[in-house]
DSSP file (Angstrom, degrees, kcal/mol; ACC not computed):
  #  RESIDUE AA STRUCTURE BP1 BP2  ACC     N-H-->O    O-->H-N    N-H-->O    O-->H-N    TCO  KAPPA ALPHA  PHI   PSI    X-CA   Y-CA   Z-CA
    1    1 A X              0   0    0      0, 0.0     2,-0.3     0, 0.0     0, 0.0   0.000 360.0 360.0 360.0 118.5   39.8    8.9   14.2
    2    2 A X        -     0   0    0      3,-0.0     2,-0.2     2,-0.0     0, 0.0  -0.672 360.0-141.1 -86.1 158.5   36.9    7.0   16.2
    3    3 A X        -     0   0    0     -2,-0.3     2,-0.5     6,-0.0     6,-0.0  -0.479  15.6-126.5 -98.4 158.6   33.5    8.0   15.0
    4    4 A X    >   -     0   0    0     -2,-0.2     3,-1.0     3,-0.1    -2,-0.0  -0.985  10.8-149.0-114.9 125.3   30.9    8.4   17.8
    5    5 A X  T 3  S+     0   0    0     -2,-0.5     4,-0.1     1,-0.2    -1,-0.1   0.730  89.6  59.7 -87.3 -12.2   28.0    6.3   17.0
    6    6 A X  T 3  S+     0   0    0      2,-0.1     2,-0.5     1,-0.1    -1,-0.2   0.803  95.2  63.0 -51.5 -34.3   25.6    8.6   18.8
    7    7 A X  S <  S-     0   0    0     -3,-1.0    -3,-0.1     1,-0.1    -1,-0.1  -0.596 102.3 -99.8-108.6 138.0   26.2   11.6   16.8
    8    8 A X        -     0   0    0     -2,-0.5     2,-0.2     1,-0.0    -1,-0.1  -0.133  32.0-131.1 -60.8 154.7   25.2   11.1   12.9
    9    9 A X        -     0   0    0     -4,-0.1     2,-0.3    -6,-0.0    -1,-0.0  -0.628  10.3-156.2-100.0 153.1   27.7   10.3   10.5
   10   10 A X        -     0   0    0     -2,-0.2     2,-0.5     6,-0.1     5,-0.1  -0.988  15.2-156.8-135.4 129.8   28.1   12.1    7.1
   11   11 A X    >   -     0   0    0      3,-0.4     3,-1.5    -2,-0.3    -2,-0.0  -0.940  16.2-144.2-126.2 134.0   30.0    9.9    4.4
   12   12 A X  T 3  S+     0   0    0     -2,-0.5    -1,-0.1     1,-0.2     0, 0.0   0.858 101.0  50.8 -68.7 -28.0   31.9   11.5    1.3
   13   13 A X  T 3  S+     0   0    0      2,-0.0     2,-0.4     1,-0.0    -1,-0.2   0.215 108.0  54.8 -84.7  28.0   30.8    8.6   -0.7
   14   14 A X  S <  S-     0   0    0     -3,-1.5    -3,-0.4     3,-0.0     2,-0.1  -0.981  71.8-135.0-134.8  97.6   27.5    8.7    0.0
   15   15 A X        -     0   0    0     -2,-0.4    -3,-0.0    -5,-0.1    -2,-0.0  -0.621  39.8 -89.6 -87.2 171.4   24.5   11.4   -0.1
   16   16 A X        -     0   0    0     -2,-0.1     2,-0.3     2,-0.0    -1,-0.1  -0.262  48.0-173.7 -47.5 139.8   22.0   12.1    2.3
   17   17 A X        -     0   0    0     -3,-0.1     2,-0.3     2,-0.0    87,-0.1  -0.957  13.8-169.0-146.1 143.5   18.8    9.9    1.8
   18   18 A X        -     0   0    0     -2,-0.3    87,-7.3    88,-0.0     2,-0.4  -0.990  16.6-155.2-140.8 116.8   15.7   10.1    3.6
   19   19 A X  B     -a  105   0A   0     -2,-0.3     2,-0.6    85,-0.2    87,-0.3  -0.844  13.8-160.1-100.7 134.3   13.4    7.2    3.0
   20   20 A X        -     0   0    0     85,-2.5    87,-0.5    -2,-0.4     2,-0.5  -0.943  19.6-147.4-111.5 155.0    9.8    7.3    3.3
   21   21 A X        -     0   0    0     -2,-0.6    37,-2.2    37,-0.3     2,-0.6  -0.863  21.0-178.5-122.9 115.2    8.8    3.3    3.8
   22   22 A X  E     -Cd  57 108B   0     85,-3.2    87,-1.5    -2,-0.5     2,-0.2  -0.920  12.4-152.1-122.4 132.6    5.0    2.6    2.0
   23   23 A X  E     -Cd  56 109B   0     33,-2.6    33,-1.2    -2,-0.6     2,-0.3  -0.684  10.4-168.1 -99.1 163.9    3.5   -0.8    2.2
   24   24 A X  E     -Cd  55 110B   0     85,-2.7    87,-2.4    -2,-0.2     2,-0.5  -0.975  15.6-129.0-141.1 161.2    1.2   -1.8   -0.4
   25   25 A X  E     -Cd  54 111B   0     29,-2.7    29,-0.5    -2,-0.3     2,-0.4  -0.969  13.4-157.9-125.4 132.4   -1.3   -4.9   -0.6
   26   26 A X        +     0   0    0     85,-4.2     2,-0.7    -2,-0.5    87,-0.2  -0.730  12.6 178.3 -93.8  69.9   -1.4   -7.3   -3.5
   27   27 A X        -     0   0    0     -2,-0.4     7,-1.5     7,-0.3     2,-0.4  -0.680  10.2-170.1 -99.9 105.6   -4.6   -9.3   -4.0
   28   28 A X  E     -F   33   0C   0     -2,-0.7     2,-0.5     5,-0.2     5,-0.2  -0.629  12.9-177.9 -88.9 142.4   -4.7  -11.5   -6.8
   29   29 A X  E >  S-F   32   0C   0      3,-2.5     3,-1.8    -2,-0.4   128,-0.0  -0.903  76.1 -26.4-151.2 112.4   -7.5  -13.6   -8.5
   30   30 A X  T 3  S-     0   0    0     -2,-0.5     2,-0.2     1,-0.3    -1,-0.2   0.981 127.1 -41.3  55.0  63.5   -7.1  -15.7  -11.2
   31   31 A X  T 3  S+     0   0    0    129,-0.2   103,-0.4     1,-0.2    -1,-0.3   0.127 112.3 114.9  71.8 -30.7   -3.7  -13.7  -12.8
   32   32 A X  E <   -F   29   0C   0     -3,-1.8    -3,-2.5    -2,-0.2     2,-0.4  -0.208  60.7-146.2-114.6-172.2   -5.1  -10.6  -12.2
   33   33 A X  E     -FG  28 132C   0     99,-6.8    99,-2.7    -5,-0.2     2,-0.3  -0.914  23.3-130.2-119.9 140.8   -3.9   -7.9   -9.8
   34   34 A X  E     - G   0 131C   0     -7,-1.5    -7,-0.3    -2,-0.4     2,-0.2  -0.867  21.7-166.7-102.4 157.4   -6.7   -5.6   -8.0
   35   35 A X  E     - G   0 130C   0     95,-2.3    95,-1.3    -2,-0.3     2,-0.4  -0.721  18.0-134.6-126.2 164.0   -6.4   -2.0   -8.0
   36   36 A X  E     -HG  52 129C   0     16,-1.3    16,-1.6    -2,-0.2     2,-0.8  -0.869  19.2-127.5-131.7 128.5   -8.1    0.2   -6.2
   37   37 A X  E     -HG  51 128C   0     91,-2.1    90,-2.6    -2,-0.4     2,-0.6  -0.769  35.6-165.8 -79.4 118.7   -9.7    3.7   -8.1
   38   38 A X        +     0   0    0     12,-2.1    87,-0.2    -2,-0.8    88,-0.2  -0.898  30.8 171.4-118.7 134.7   -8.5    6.1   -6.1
   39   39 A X        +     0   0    0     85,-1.5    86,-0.2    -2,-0.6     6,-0.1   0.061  49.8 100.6-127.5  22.0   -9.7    9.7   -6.2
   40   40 A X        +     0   0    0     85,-0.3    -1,-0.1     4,-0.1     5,-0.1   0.958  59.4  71.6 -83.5 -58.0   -7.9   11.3   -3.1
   41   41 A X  S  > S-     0   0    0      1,-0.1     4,-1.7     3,-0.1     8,-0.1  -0.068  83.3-119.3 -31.9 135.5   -5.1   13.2   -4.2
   42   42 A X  H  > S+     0   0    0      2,-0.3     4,-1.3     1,-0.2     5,-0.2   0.847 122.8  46.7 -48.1 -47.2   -5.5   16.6   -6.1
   43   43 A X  H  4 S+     0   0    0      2,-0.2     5,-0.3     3,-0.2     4,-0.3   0.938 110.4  57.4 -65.4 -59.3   -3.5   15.1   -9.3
   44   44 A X  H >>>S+     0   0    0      2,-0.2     3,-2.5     3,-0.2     4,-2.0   0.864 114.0  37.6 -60.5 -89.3   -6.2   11.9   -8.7
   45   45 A X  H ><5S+     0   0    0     -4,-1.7     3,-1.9     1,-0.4     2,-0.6   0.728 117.5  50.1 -65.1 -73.9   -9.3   14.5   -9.1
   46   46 A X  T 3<5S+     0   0    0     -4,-1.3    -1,-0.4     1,-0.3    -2,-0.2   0.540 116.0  43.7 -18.6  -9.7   -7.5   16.6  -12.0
   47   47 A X  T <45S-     0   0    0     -3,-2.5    -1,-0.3    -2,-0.6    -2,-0.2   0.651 120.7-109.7-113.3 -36.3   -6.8   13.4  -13.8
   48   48 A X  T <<5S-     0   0    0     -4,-2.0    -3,-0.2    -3,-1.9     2,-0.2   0.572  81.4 -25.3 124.7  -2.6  -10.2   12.0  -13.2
   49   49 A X      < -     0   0    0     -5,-0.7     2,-0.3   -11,-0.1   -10,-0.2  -0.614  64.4-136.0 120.6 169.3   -9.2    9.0  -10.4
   50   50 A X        -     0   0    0    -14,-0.2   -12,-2.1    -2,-0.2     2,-0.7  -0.843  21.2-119.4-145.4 166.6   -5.8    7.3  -10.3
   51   51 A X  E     -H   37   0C   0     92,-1.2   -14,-0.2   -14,-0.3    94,-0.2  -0.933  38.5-176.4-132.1 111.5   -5.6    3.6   -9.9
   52   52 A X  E     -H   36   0C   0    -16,-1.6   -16,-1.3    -2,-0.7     2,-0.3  -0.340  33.2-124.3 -59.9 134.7   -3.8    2.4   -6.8
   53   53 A X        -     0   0    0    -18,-0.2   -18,-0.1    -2,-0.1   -27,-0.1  -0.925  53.2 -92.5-100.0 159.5   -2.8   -0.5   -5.2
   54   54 A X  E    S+C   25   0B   0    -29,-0.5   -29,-2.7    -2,-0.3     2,-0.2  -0.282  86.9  66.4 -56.7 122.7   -4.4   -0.8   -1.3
   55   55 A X  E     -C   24   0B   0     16,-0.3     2,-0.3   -31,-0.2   -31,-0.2  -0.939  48.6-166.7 142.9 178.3   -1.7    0.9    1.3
   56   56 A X  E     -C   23   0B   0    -33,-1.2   -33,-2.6    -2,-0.2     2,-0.2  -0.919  47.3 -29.2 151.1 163.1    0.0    4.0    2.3
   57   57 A X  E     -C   22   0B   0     -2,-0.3   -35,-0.2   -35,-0.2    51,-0.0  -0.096  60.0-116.5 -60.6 129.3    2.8    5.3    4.4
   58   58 A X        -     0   0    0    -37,-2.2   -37,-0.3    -2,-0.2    -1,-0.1  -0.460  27.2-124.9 -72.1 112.4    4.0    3.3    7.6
   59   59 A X        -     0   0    0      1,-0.1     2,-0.7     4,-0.1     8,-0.1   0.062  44.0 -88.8 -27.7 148.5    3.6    5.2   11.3
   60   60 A X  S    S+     0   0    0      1,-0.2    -1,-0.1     0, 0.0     3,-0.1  -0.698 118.5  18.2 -95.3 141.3    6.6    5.4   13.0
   61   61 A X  S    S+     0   0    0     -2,-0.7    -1,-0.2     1,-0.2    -3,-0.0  -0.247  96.0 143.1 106.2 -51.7    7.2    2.8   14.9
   62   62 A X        -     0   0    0      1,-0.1    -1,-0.2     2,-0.1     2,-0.2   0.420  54.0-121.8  23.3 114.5    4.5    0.5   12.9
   63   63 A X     >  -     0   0    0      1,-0.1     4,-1.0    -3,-0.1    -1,-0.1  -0.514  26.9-127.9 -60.1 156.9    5.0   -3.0   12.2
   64   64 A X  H  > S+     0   0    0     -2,-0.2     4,-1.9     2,-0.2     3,-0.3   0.920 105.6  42.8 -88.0 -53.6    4.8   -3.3    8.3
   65   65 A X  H  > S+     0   0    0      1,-0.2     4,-1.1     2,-0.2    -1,-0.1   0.749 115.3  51.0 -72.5  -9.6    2.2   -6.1    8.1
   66   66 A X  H  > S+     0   0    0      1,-0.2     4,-0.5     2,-0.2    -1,-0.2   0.649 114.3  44.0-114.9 -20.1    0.1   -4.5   10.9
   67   67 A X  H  X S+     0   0    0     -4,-1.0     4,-2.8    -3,-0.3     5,-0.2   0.735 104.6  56.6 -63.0 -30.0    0.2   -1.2    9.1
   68   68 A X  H  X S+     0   0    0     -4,-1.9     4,-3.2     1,-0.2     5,-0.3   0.895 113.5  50.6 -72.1 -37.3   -0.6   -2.5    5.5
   69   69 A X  H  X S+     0   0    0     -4,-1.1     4,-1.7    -5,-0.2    -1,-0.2   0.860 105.6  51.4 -76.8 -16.8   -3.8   -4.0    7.6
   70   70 A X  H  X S+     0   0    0     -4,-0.5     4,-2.9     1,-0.2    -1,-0.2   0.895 111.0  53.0 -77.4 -26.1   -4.6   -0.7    9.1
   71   71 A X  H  X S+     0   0    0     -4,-2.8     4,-2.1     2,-0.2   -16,-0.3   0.941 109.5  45.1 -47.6 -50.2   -4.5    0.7    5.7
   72   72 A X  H  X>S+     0   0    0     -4,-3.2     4,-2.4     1,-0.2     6,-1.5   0.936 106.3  56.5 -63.6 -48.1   -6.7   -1.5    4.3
   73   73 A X  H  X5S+     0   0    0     -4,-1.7     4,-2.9    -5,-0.3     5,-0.4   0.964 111.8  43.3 -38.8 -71.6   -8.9   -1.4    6.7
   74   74 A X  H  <5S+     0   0    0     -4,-2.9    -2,-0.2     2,-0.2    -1,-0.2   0.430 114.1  47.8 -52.2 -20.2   -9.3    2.3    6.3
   75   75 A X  H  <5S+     0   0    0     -4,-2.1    51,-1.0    50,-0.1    50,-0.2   0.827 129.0  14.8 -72.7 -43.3   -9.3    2.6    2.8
   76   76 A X  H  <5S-     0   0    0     -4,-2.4    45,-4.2    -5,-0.2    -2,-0.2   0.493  89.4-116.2-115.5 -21.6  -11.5    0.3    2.0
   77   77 A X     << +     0   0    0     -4,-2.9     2,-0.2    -5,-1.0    -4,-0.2   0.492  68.6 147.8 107.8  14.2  -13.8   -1.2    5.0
   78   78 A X        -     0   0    0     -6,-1.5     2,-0.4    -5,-0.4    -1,-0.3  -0.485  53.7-139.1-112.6 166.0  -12.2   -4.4    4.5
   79   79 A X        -     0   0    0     38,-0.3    37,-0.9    -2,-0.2     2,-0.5  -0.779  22.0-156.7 -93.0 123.2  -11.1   -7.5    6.9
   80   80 A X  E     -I  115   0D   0     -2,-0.4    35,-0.3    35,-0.2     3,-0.1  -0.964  13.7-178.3-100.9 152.3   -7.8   -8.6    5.7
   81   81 A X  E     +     0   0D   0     33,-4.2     2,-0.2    -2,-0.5    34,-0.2   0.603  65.3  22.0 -80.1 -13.1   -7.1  -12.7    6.8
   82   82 A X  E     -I  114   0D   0     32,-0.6    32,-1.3     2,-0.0     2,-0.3  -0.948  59.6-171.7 166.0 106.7   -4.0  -13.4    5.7
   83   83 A X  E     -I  113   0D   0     30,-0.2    30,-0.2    -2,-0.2     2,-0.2  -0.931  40.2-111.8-114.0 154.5   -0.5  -11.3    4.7
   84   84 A X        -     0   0    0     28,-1.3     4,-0.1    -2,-0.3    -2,-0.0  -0.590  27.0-126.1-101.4 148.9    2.2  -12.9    3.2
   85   85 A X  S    S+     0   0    0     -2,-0.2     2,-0.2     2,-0.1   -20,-0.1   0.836  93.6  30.0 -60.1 -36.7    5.1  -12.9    5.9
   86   86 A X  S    S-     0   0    0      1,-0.2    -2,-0.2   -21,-0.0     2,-0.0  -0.653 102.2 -87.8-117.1 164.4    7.8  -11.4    3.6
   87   87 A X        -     0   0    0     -2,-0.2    24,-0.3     1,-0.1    -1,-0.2  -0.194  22.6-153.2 -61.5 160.2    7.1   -8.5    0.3
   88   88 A X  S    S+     0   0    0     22,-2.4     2,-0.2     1,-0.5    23,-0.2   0.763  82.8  12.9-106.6 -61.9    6.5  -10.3   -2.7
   89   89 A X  B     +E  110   0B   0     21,-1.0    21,-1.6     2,-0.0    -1,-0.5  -0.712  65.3 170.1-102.4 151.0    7.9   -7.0   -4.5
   90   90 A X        +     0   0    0     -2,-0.2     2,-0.2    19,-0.2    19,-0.2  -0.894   5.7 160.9-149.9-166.9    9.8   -4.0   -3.3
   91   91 A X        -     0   0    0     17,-0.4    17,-3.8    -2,-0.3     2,-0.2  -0.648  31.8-122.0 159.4 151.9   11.5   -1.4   -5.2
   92   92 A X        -     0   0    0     15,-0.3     2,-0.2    -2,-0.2    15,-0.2  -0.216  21.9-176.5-102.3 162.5   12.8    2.5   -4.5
   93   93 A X        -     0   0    0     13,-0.5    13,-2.3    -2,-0.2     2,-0.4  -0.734  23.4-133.1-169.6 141.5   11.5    5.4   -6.5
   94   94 A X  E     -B  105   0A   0     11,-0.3     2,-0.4    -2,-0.2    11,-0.2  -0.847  22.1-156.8 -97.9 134.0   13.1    9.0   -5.8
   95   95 A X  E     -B  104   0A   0      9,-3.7     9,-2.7    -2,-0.4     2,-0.4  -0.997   5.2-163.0-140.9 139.6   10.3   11.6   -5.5
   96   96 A X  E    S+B  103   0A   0     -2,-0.4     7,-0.2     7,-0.3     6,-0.2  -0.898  70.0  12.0-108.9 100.9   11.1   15.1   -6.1
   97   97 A X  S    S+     0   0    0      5,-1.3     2,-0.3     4,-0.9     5,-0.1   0.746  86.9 141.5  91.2  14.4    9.0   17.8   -5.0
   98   98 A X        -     0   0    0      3,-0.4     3,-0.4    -3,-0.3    -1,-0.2  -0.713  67.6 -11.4-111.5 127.5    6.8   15.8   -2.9
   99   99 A X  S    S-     0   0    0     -2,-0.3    -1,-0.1     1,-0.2     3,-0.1   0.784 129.3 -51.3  65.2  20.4    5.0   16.9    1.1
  100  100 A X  S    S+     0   0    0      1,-0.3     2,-0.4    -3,-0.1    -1,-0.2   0.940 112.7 119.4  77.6  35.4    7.6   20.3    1.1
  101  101 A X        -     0   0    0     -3,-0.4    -4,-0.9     1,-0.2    -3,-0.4  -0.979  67.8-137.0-138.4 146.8   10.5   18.7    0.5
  102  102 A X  S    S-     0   0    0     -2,-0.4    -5,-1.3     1,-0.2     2,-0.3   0.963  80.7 -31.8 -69.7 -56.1   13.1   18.8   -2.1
  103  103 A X  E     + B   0  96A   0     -7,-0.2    -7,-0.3    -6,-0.1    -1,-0.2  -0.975  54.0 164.1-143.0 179.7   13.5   15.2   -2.4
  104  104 A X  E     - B   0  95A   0     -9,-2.7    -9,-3.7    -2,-0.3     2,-0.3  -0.851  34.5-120.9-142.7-178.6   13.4   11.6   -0.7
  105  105 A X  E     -aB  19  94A   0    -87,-7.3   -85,-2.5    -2,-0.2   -11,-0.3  -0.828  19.9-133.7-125.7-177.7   13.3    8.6   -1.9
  106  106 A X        -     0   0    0    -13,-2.3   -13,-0.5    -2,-0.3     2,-0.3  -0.375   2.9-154.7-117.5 163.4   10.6    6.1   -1.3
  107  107 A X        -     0   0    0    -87,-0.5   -85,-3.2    -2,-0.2     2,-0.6  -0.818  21.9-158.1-121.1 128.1   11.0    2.2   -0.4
  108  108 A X  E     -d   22   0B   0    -17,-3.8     2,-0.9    -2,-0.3   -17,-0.4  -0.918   3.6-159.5-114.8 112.3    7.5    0.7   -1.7
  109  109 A X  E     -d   23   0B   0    -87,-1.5   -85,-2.7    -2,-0.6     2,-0.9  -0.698   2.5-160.0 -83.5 108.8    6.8   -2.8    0.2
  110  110 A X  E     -dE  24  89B   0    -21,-1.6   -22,-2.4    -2,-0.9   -21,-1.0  -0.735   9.3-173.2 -80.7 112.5    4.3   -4.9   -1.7
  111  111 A X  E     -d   25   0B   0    -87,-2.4   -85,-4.2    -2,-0.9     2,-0.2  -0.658  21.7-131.7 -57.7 133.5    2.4   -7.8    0.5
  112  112 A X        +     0   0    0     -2,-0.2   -28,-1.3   -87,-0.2     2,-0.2  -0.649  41.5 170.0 -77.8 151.7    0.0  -10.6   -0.9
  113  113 A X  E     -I   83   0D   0    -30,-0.2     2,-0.3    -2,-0.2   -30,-0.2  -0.800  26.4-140.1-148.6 151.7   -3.0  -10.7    1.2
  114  114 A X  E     -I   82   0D   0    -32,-1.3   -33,-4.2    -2,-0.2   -32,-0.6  -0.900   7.1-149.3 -84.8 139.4   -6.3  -12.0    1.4
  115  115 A X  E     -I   80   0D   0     -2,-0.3   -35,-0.2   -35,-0.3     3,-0.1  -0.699  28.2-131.5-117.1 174.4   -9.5  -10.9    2.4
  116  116 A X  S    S-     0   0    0    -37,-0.9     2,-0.2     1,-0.3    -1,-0.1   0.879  96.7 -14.2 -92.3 -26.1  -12.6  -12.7    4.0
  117  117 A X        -     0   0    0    -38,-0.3   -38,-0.3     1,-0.0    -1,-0.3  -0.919  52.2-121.2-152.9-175.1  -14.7  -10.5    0.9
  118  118 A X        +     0   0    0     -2,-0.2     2,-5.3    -3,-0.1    11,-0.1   0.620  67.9 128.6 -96.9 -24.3  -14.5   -7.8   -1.7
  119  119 A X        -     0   0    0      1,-0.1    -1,-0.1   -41,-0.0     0, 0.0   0.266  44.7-179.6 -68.7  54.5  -17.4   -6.2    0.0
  120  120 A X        -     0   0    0     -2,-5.3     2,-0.6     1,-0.1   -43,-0.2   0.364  30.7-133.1 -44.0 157.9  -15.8   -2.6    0.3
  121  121 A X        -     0   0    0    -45,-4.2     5,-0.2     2,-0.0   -43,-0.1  -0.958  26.6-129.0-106.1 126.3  -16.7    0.4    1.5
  122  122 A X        +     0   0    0     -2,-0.6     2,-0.3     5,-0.1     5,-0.2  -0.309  32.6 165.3 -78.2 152.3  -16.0    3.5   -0.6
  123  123 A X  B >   -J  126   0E   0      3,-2.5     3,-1.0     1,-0.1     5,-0.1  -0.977  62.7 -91.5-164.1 164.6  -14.5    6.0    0.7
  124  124 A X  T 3  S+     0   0    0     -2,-0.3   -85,-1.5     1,-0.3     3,-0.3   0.752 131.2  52.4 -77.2 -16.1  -12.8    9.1   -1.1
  125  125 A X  T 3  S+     0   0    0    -50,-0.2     2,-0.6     1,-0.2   -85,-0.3   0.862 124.1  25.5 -46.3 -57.4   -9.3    6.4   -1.0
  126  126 A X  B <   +J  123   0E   0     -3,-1.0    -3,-2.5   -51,-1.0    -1,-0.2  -0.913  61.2 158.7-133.5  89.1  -11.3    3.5   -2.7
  127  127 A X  S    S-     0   0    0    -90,-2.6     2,-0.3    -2,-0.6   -89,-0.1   0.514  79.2  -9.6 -92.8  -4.5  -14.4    4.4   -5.1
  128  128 A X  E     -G   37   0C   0    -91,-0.6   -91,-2.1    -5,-0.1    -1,-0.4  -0.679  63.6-131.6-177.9 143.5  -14.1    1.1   -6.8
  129  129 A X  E     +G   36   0C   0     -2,-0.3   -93,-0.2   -93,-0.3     2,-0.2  -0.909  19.5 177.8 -50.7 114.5  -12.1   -1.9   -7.2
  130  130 A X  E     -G   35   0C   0    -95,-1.3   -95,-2.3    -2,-0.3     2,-0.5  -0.996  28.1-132.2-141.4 168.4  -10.8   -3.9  -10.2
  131  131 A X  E     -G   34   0C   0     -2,-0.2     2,-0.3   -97,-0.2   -97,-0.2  -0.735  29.1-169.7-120.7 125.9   -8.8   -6.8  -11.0
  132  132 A X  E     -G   33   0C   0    -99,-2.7   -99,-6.8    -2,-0.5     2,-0.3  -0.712  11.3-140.7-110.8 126.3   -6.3   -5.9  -13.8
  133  133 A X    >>  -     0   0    0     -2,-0.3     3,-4.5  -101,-0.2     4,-1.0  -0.893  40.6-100.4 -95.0 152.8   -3.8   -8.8  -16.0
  134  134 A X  H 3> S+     0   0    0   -103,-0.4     4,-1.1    -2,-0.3    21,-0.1   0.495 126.2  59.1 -33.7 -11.9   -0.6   -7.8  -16.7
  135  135 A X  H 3> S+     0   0    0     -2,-0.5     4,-2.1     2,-0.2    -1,-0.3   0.593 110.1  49.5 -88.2 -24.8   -1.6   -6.9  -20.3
  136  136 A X  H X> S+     0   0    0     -3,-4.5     4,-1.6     2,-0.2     3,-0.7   0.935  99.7  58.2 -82.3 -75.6   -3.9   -4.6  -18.6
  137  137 A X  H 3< S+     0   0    0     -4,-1.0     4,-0.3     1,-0.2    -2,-0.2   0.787 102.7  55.5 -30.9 -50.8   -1.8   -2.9  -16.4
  138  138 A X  H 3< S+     0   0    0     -4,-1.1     3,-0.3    -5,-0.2    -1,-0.2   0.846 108.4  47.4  -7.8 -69.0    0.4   -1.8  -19.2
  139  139 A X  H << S+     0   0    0     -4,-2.1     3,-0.3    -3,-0.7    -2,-0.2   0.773 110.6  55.5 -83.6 -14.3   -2.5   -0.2  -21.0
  140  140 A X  S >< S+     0   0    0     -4,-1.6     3,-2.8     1,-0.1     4,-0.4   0.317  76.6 100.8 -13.7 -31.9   -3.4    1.3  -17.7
  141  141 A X  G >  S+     0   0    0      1,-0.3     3,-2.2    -4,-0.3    -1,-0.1   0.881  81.5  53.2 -44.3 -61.2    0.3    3.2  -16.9
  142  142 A X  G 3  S+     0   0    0     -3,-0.3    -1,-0.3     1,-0.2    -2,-0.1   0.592 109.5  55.7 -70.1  -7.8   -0.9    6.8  -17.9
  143  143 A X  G <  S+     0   0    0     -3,-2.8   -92,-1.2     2,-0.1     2,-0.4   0.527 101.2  77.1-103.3  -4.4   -3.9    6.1  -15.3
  144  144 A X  S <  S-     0   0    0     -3,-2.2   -92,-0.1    -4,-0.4     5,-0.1  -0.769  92.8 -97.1-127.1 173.4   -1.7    5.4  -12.6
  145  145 A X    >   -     0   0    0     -2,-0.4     3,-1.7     1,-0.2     4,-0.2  -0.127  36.9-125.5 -66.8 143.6    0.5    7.1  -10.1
  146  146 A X  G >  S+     0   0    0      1,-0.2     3,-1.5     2,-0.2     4,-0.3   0.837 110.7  66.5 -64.6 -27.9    4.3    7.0  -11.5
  147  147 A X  G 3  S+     0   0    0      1,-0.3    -1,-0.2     2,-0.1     4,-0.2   0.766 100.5  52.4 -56.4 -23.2    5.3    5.3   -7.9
  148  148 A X  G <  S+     0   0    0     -3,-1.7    -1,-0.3     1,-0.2     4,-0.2   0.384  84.4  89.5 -86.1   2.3    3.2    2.3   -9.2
  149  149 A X  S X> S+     0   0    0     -3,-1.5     3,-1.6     1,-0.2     4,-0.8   0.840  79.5  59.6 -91.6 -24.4    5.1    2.0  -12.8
  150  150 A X  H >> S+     0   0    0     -4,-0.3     4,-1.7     1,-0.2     3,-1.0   0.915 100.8  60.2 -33.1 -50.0    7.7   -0.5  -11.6
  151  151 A X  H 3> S+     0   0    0      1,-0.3     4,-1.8     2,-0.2    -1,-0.2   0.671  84.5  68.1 -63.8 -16.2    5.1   -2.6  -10.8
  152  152 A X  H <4 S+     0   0    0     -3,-1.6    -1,-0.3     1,-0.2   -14,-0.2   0.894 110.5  35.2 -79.7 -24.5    4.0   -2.7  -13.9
  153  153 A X  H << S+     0   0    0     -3,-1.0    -2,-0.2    -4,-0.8    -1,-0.2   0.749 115.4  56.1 -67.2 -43.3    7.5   -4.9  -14.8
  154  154 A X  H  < S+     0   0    0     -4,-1.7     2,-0.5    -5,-0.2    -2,-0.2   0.643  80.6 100.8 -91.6 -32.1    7.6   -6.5  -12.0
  155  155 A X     <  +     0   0    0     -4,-1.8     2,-0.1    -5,-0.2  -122,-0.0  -0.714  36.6 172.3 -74.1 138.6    4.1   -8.3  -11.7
  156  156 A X    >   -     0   0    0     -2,-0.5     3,-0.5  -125,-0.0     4,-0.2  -0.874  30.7-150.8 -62.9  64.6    3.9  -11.9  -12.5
  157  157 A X  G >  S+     0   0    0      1,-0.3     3,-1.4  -126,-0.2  -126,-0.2   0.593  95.4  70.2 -58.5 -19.4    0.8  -13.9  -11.8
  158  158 A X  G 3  S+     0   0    0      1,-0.2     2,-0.6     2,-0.1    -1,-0.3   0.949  86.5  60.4  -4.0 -90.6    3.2  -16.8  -11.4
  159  159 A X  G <  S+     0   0    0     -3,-0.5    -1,-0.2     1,-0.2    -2,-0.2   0.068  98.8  61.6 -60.5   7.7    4.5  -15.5   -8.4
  160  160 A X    <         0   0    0     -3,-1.4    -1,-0.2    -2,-0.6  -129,-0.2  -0.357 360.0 360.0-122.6  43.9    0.4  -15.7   -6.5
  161  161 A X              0   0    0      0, 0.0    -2,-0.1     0, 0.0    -1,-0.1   0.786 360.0 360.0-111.4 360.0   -0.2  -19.3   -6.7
């Protein structure tokens, strides 16, 4: 039997997956990671803030590094100078109940960057900024969104010199 590559394919070993692709930006100083207080979300105001990394879902079509900078930009008021070419981290999370859908699953790309300053803008995405070490980030977990708890395994201050 040929397959027609036009028409989608359905595989018996296989389920349907619908990925939504988010970049995220990783700015480290001196071991620590910064996180962004973020107060947009209905769960974020009902919790009190959520703490974020800088970032959000990729347009379609959207270059990854040239989205993670319009993000930043927009969250926060800030210049980025420098993205690292490739993710430093990535990682999947299945989210269930999420935007009117039953589920998808996520692919979260993390980027190093730098910026030219800290000097943010607040905005209801970024009411403050601070720079967390891995020991921190830990006790931190219950303050942040469950898509960010990978991360919490996964950071290294190593891996930013």
């Amino acid at each position: 039997m040929k397959l027609d590559p036009r028409e989608p394919q359905q595989s018996p070993d296989f389920p349907d997956a619908f990925y939504r692709v988010s970049i995220k930006g990783l700015l480290v100083r001196d071991g620590k990671l910064m996180m962004v207080d973020d107060y947009a979300g209905i769960r974020s105001r009902e919790k009190g803030g959520e703490w974020e990394l800088p970032g959000g879902g990729v347009d379609f079509g959207e270059d990854f590094r040239e989205g993670l900078k319009r993000e930043i930009k927009e969250e926060m008021g800030l210049q980025p100078t420098w993205i690292s070419e490739k993710p430093v981290y990535m990682w999947t999370q299945k989210r269930i109940g999420r935007r009117g859908i039953e589920w998808f699953y996520v692919l979260i790309l993390a980027y190093q960057f730098e910026a030219e300053n800290l000097d943010f803008v607040p905005t209801e995405e970024c009411r403050g900024i601070t720079f967390f070490s891995k020991e921190e980030l830990k006790a931190q977990k219950e303050k942040m969104g469950d898509q960010l708890h990978p991360l919490i395994d996964l950071f290294d201050p190593k891996d930013f010199k």
